[in-house]
PDB file of N, CA, C and O in Angstrom:
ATOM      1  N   UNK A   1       0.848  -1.176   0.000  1.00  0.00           N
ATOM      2  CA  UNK A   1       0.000   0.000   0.000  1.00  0.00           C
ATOM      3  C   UNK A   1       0.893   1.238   0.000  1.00  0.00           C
ATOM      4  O   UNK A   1       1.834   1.321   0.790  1.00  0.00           O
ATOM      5  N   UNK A   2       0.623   2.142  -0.827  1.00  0.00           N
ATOM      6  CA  UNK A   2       0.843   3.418  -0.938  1.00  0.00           C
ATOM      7  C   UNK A   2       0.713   4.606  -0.017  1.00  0.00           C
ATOM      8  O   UNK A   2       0.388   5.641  -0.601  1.00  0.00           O
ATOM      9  N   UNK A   3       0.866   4.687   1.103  1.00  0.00           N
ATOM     10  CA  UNK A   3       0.233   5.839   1.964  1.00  0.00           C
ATOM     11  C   UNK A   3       1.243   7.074   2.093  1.00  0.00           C
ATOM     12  O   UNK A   3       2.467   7.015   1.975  1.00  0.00           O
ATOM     13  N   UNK A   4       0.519   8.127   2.341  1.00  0.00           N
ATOM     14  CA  UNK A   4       1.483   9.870   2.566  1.00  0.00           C
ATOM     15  C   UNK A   4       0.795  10.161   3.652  1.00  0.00           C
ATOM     16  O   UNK A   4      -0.402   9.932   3.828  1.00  0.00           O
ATOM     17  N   UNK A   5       1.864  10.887   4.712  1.00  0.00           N
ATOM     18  CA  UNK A   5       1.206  11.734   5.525  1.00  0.00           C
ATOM     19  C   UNK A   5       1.634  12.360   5.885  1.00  0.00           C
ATOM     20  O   UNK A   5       2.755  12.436   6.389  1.00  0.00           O
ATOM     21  N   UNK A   6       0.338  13.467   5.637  1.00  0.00           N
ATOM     22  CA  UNK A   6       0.182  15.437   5.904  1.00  0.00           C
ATOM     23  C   UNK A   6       0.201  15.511   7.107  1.00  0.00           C
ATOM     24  O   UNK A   6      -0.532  14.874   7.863  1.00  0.00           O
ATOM     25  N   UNK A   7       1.028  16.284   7.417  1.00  0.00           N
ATOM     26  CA  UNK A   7       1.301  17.103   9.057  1.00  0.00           C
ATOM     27  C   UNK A   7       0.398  18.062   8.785  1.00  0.00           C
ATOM     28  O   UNK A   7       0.598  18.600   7.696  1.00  0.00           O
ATOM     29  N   UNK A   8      -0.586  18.492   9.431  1.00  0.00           N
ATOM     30  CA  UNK A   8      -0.897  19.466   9.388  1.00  0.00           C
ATOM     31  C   UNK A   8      -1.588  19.720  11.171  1.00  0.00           C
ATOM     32  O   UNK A   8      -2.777  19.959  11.386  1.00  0.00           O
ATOM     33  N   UNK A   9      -0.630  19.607  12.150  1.00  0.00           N
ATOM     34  CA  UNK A   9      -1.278  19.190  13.804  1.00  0.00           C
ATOM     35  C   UNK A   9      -0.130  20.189  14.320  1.00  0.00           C
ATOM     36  O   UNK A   9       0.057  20.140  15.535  1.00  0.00           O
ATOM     37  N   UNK A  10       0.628  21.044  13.628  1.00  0.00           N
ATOM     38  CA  UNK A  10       1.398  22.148  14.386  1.00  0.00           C
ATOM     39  C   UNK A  10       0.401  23.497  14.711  1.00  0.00           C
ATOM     40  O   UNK A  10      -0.762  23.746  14.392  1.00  0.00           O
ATOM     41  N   UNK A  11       1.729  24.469  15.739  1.00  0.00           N
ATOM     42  CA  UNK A  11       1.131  25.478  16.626  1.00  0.00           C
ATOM     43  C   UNK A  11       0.731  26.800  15.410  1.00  0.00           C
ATOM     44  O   UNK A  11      -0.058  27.700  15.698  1.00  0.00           O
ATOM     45  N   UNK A  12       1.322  26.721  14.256  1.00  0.00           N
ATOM     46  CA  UNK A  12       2.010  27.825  13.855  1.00  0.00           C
ATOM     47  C   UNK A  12       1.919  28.937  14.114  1.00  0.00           C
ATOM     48  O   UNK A  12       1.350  29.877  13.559  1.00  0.00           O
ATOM     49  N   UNK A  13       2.894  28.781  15.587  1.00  0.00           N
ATOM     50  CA  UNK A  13       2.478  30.288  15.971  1.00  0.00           C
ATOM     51  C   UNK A  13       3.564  31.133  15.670  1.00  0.00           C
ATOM     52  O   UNK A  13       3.642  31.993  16.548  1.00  0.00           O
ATOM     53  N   UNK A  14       4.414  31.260  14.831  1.00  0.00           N
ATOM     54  CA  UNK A  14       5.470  32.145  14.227  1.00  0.00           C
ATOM     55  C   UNK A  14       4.230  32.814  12.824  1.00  0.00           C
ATOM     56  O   UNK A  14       3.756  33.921  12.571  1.00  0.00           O
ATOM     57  N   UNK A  15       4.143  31.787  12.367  1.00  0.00           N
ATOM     58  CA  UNK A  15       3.065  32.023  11.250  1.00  0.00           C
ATOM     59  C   UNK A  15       1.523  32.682  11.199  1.00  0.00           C
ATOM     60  O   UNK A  15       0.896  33.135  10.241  1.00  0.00           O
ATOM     61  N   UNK A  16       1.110  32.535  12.815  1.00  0.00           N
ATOM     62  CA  UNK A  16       0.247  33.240  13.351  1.00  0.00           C
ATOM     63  C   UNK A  16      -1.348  32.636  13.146  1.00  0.00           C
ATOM     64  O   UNK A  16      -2.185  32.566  14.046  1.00  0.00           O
ATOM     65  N   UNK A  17      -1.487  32.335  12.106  1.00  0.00           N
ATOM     66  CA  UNK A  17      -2.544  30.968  12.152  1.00  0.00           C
ATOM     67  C   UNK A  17      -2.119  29.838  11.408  1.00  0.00           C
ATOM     68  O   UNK A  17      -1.029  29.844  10.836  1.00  0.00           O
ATOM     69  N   UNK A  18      -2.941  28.807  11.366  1.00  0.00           N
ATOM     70  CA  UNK A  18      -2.668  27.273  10.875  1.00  0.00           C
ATOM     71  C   UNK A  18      -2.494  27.632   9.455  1.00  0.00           C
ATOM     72  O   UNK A  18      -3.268  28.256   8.729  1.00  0.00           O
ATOM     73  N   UNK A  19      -0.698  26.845   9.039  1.00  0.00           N
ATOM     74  CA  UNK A  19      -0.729  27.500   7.801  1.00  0.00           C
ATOM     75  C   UNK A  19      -1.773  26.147   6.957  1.00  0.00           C
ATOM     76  O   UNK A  19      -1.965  26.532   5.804  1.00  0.00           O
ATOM     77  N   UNK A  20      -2.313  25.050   7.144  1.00  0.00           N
ATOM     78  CA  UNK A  20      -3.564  24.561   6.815  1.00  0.00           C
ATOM     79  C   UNK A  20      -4.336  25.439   5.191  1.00  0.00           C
ATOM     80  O   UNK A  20      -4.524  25.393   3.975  1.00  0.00           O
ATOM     81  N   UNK A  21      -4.540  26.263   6.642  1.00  0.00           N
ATOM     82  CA  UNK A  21      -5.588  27.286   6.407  1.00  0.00           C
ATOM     83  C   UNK A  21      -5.621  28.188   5.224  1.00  0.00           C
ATOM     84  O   UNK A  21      -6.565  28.483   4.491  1.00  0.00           O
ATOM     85  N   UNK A  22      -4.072  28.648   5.200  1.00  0.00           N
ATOM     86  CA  UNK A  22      -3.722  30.076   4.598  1.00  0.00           C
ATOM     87  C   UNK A  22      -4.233  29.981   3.288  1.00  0.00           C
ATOM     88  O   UNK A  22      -4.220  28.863   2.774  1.00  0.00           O
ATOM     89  N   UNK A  23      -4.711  31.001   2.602  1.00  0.00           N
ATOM     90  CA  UNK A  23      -5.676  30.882   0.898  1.00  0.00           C
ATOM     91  C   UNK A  23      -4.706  30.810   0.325  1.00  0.00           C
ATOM     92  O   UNK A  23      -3.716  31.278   0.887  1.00  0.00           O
ATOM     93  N   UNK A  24      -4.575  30.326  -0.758  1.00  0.00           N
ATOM     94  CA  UNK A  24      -4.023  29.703  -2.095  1.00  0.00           C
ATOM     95  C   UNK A  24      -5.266  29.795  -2.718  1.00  0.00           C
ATOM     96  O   UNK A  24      -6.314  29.283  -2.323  1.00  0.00           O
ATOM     97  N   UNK A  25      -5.028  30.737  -4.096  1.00  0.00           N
ATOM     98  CA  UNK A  25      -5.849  31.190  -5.118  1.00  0.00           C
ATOM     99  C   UNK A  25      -7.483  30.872  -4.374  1.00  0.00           C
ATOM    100  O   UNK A  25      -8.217  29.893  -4.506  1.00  0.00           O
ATOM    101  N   UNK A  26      -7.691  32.317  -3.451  1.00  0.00           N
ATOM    102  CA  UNK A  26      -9.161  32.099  -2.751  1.00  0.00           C
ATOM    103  C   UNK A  26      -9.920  30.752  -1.952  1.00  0.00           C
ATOM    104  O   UNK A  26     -11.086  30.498  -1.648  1.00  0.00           O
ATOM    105  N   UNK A  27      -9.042  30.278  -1.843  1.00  0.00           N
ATOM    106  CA  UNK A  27      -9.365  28.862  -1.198  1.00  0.00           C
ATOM    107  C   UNK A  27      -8.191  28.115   0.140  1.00  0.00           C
ATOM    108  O   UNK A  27      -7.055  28.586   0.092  1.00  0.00           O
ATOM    109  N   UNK A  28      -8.352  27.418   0.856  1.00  0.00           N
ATOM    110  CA  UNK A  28      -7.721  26.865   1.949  1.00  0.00           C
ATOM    111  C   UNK A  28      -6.561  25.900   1.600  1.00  0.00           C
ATOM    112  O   UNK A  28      -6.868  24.737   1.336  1.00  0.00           O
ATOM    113  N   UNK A  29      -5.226  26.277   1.574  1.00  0.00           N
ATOM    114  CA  UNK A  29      -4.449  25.387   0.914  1.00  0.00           C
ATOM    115  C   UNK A  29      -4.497  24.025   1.084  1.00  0.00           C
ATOM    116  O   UNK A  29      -4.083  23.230   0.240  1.00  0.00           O
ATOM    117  N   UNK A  30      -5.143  23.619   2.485  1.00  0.00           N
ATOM    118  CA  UNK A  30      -5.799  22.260   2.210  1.00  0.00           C
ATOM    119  C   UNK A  30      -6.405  21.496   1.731  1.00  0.00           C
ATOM    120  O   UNK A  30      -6.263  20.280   1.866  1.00  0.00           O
ATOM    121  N   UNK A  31      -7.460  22.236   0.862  1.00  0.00           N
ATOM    122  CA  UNK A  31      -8.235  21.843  -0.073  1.00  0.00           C
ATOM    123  C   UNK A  31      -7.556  21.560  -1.436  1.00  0.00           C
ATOM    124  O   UNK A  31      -7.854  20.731  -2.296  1.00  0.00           O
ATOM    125  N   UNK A  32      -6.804  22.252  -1.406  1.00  0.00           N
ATOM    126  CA  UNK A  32      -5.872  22.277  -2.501  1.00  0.00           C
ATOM    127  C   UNK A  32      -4.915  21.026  -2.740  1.00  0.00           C
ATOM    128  O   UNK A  32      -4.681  20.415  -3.782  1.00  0.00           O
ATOM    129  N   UNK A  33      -4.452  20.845  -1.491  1.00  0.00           N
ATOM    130  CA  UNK A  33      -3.175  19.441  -1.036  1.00  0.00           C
ATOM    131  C   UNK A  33      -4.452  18.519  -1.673  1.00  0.00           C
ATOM    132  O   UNK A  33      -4.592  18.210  -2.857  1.00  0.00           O
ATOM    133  N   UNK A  34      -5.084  18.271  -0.862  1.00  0.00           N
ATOM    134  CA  UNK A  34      -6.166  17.122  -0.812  1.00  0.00           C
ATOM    135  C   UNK A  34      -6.470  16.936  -2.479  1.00  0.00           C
ATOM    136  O   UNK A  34      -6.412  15.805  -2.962  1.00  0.00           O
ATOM    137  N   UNK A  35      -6.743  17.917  -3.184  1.00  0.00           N
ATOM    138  CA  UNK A  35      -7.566  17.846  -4.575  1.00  0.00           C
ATOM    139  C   UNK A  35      -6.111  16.391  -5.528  1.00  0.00           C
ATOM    140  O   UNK A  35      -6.161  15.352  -6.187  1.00  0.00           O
ATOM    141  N   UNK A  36      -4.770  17.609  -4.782  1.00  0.00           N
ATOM    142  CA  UNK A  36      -3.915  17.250  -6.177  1.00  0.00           C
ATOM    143  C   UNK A  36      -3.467  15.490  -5.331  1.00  0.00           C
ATOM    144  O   UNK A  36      -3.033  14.560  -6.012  1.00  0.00           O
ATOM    145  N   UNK A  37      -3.655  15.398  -4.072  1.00  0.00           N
ATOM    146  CA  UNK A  37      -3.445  14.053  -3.698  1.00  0.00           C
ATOM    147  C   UNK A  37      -4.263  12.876  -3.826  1.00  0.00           C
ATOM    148  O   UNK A  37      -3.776  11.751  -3.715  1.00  0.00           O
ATOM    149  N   UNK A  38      -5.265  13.044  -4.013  1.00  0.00           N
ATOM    150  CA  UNK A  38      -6.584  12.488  -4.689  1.00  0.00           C
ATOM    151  C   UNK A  38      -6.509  12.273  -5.944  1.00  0.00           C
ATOM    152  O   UNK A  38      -7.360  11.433  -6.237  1.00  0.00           O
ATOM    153  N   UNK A  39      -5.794  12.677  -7.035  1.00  0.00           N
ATOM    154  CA  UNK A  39      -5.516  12.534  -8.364  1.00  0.00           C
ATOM    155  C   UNK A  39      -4.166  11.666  -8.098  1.00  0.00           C
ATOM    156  O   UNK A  39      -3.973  10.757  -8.907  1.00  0.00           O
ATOM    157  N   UNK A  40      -3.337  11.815  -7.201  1.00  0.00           N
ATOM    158  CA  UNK A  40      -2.509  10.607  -7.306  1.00  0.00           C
ATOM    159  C   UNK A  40      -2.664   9.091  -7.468  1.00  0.00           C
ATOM    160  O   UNK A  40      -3.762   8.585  -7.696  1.00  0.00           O
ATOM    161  N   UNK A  41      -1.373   8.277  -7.326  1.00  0.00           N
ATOM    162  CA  UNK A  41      -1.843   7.249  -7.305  1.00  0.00           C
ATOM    163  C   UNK A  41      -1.867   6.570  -5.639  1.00  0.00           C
ATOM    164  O   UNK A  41      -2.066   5.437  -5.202  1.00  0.00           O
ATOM    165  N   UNK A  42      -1.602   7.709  -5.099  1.00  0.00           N
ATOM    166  CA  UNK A  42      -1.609   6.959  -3.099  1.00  0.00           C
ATOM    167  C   UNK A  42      -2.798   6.356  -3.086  1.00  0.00           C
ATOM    168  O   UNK A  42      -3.718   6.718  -3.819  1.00  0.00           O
ATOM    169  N   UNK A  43      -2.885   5.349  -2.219  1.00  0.00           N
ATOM    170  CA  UNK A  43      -3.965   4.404  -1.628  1.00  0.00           C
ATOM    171  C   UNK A  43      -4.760   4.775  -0.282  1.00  0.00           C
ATOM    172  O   UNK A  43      -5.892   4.468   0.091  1.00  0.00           O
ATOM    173  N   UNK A  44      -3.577   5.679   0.406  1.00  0.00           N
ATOM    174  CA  UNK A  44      -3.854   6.358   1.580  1.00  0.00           C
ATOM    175  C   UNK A  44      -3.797   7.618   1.797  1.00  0.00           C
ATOM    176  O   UNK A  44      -2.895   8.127   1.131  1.00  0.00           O
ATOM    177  N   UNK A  45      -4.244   8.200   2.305  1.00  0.00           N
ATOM    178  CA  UNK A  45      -3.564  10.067   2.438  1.00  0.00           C
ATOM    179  C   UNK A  45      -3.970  10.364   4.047  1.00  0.00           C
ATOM    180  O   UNK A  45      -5.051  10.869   4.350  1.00  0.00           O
ATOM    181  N   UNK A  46      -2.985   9.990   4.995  1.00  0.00           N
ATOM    182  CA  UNK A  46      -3.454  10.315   6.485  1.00  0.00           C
ATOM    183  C   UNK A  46      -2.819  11.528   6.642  1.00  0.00           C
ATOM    184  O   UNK A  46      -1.622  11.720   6.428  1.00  0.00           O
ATOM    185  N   UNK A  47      -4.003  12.738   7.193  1.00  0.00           N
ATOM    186  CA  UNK A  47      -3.868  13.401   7.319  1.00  0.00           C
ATOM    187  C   UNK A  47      -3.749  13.817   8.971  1.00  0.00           C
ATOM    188  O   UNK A  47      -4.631  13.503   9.770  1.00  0.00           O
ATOM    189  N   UNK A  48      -2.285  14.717   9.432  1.00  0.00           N
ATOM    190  CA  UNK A  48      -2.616  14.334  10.282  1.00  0.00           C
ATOM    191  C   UNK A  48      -2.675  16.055  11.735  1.00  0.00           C
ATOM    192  O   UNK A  48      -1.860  16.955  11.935  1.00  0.00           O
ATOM    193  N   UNK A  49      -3.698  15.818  12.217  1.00  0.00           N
ATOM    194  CA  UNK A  49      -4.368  17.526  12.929  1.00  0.00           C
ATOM    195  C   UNK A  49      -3.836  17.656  14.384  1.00  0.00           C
ATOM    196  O   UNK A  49      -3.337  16.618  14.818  1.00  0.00           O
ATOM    197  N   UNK A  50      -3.841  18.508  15.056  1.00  0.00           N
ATOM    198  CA  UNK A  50      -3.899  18.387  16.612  1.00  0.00           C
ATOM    199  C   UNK A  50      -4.311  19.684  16.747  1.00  0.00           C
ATOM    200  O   UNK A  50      -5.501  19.961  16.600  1.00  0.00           O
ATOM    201  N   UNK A  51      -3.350  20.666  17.052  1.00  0.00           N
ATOM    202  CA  UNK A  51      -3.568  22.346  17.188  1.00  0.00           C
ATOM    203  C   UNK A  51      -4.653  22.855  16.985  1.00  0.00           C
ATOM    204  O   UNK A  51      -5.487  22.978  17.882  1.00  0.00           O
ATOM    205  N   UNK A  52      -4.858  23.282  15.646  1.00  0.00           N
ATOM    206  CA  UNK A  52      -6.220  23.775  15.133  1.00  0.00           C
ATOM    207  C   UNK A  52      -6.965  22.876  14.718  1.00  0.00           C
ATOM    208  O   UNK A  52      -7.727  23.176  13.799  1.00  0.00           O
ATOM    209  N   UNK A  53      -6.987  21.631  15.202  1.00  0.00           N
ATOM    210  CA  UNK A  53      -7.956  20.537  14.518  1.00  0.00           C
ATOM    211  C   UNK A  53      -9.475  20.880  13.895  1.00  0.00           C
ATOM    212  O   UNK A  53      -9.880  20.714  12.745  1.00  0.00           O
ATOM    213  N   UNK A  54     -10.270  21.500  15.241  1.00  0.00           N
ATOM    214  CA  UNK A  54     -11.622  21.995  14.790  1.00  0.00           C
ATOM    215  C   UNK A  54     -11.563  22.613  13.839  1.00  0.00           C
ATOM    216  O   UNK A  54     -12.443  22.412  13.002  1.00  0.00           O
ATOM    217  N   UNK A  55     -10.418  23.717  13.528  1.00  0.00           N
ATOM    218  CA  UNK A  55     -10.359  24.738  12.645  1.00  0.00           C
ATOM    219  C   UNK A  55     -10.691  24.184  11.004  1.00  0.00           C
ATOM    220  O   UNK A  55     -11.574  24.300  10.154  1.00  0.00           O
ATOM    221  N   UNK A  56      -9.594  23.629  11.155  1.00  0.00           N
ATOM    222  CA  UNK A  56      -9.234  22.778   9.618  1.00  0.00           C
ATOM    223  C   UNK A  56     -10.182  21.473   9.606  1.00  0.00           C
ATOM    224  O   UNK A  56     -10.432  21.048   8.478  1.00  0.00           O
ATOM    225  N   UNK A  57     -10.696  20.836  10.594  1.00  0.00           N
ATOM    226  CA  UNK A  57     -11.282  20.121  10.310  1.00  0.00           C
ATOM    227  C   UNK A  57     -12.856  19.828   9.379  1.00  0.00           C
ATOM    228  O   UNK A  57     -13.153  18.699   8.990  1.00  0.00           O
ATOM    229  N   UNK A  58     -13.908  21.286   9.085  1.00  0.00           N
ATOM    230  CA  UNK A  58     -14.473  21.145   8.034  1.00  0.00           C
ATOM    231  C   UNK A  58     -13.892  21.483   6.755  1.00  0.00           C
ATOM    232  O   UNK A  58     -14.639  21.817   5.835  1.00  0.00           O
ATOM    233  N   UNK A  59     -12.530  21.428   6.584  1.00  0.00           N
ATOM    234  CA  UNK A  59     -12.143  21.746   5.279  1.00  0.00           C
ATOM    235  C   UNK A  59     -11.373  20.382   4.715  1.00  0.00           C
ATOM    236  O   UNK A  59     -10.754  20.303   3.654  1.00  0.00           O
ATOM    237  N   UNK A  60     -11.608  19.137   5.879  1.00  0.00           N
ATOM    238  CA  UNK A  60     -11.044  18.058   5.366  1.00  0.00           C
ATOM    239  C   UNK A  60     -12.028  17.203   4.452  1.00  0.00           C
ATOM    240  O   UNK A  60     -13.176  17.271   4.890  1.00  0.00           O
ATOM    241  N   UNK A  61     -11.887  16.240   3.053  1.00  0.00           N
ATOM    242  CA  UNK A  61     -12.683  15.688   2.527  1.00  0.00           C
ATOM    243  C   UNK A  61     -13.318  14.236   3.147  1.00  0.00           C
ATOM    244  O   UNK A  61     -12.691  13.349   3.725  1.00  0.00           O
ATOM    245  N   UNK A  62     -14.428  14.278   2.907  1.00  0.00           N
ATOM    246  CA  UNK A  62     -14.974  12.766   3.166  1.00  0.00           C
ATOM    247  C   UNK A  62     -14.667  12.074   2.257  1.00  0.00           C
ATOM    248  O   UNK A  62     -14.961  12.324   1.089  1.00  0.00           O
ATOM    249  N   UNK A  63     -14.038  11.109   2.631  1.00  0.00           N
ATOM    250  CA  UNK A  63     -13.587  10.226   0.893  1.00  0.00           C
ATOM    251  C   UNK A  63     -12.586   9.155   1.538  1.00  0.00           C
ATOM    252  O   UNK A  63     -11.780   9.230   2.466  1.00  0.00           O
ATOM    253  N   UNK A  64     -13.066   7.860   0.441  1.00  0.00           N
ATOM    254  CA  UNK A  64     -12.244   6.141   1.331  1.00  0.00           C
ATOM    255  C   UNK A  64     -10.606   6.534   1.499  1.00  0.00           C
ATOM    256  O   UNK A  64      -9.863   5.883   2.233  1.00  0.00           O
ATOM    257  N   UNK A  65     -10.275   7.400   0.910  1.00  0.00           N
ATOM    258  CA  UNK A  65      -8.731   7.436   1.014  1.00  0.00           C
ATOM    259  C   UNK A  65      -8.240   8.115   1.475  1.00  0.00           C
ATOM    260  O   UNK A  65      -7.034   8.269   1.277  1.00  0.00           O
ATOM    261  N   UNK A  66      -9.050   8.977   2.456  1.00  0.00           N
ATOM    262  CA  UNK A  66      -8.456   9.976   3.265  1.00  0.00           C
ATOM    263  C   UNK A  66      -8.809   9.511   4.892  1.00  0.00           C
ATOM    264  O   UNK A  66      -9.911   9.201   5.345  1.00  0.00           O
ATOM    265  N   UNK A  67      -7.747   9.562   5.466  1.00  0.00           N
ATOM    266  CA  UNK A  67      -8.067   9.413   6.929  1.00  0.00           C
ATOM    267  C   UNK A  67      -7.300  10.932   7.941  1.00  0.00           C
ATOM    268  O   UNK A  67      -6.297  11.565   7.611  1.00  0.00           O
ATOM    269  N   UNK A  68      -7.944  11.104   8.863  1.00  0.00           N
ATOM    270  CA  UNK A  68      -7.701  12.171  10.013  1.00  0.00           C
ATOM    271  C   UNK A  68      -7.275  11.317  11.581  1.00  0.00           C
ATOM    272  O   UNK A  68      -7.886  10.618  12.389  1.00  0.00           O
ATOM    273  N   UNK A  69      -6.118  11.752  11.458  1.00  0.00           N
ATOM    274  CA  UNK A  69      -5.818  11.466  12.707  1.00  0.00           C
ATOM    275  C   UNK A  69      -5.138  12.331  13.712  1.00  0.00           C
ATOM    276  O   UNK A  69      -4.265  13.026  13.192  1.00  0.00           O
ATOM    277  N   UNK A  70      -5.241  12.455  14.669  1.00  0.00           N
ATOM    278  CA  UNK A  70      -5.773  13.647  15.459  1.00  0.00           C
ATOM    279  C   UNK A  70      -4.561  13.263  16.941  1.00  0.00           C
ATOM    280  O   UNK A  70      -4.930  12.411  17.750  1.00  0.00           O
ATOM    281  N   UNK A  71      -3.035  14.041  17.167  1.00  0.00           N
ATOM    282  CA  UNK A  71      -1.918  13.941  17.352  1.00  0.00           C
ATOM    283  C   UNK A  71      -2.233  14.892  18.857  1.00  0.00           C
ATOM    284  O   UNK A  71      -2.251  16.098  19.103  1.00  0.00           O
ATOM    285  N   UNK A  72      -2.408  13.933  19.478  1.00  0.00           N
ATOM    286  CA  UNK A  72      -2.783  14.905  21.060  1.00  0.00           C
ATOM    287  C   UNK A  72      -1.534  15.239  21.780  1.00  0.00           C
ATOM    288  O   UNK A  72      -1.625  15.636  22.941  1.00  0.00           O
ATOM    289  N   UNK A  73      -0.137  15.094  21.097  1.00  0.00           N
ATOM    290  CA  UNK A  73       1.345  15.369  22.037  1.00  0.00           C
ATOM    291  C   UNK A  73       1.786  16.353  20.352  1.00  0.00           C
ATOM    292  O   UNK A  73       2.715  16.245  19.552  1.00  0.00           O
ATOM    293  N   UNK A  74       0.628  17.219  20.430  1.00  0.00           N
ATOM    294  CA  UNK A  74       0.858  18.283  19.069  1.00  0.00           C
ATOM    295  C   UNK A  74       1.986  19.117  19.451  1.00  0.00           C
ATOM    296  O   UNK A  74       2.815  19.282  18.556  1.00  0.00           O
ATOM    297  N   UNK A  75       2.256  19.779  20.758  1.00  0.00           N
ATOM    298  CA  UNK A  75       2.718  20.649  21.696  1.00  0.00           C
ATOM    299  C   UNK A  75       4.419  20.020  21.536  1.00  0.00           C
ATOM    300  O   UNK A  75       5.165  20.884  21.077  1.00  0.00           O
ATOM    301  N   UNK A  76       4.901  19.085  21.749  1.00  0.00           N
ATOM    302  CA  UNK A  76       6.059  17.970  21.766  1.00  0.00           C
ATOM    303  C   UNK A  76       6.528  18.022  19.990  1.00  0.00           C
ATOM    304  O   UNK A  76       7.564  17.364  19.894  1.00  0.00           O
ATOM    305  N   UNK A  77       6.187  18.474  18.862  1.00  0.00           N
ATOM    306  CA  UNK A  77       6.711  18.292  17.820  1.00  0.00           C
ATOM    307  C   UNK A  77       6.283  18.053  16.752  1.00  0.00           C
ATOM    308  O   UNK A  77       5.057  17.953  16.741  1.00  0.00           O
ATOM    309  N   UNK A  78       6.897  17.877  15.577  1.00  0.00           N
ATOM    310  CA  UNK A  78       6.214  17.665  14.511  1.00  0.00           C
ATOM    311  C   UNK A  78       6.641  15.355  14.469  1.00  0.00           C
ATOM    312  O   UNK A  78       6.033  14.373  14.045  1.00  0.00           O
ATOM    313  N   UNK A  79       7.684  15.549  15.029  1.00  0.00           N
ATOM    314  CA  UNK A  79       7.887  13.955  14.969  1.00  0.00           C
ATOM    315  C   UNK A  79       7.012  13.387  15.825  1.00  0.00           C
ATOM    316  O   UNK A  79       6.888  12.169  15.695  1.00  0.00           O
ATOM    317  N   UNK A  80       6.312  13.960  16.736  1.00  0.00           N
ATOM    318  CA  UNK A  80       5.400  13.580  17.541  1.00  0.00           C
ATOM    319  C   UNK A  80       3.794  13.337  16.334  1.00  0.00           C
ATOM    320  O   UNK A  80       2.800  12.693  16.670  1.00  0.00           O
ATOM    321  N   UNK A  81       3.976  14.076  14.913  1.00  0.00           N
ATOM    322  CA  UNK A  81       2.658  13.893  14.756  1.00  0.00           C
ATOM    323  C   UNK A  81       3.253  12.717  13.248  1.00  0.00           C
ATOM    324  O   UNK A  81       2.662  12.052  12.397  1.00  0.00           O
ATOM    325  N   UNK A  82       4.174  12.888  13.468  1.00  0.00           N
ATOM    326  CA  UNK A  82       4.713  11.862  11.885  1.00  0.00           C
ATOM    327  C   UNK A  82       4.571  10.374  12.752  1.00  0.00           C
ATOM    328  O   UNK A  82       4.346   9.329  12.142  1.00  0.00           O
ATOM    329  N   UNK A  83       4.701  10.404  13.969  1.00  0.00           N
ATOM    330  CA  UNK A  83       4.406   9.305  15.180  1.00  0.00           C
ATOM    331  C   UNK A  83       3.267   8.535  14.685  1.00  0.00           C
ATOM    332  O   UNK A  83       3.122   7.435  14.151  1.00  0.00           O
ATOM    333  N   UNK A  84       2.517   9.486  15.042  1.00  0.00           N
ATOM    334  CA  UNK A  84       0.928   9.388  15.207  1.00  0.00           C
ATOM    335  C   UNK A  84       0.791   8.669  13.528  1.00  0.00           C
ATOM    336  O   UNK A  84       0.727   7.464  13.284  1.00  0.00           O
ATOM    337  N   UNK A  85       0.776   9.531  12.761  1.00  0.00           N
ATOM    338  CA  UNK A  85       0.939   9.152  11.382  1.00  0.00           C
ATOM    339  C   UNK A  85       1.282   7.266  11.210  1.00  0.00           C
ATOM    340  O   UNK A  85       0.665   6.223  10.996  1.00  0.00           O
ATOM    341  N   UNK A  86       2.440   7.669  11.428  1.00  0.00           N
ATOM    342  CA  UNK A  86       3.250   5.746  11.371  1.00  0.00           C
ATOM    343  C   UNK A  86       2.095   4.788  12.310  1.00  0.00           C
ATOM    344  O   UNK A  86       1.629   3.724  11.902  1.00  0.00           O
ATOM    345  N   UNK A  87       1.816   5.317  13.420  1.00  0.00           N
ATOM    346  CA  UNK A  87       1.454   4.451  14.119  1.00  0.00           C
ATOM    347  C   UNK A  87       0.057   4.045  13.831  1.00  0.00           C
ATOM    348  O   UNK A  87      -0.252   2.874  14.054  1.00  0.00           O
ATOM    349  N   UNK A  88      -0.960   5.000  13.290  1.00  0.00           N
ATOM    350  CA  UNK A  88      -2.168   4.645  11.929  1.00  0.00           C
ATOM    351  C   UNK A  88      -1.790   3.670  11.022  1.00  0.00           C
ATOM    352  O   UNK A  88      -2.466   2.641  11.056  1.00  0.00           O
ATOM    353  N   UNK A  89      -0.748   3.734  10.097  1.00  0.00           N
ATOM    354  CA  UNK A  89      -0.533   3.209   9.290  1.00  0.00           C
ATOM    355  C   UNK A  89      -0.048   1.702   9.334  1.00  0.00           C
ATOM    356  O   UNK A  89      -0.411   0.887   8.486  1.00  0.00           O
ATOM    357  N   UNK A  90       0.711   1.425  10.278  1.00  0.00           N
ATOM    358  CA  UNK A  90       0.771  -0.046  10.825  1.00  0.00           C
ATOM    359  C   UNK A  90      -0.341  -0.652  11.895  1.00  0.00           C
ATOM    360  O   UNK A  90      -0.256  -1.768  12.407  1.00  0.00           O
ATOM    361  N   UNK A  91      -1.324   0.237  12.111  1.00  0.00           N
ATOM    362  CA  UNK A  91      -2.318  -0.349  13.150  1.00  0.00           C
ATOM    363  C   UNK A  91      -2.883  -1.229  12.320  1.00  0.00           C
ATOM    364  O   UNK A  91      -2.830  -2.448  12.489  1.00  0.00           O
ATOM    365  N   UNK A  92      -3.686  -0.429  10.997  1.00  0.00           N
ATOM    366  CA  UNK A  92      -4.451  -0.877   9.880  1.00  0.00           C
ATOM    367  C   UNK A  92      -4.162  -2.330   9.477  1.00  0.00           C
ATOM    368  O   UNK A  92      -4.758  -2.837   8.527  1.00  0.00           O
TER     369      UNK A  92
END
């Protein structure tokens, strides 16, 4: 199986909100990740939230190849959410 996974469970607080979020051509650059990863050939796309979860979370797609997983030691790192990530991916 093919799987990628999106960090998207940091503070960005240098950046000041979830860069998730930030518009790319009038729209949520997440929506954007998601569109062109969905045209790939991945099998999986775990995406993965903590920080602004609620935030970004109606801008994530419903769809069999996308999963959300939700990195509660968000605060501890980004290897803390590539963790979380791996540890989805071999649960399965």
């Amino acid at each position: 199986m093919i799987s990628l996974i999106l960090l998207s469970g940091g503070l960005s607080s240098r950046f000041g909100s979830p860069k998730s979020l930030a518009p790319w051509k009038e729209r949520p650059l997440i929506s954007h990740l998601q569109e062109i990863l969905l045209s790939s050939h991945l099998e999986e796309i775990l995406i993965v939230t903590g920080a602004h979860a609620h935030e970004i979370g109606p801008f994530l797609l419903d769809h069999r190849k996308i999963k959300v997983v939700y990195n509660k030691n968000y605060k501890s790192g980004q290897t803390y959410s590539l963790k979380a990530g791996f540890e989805e991916i071999y649960s399965s």
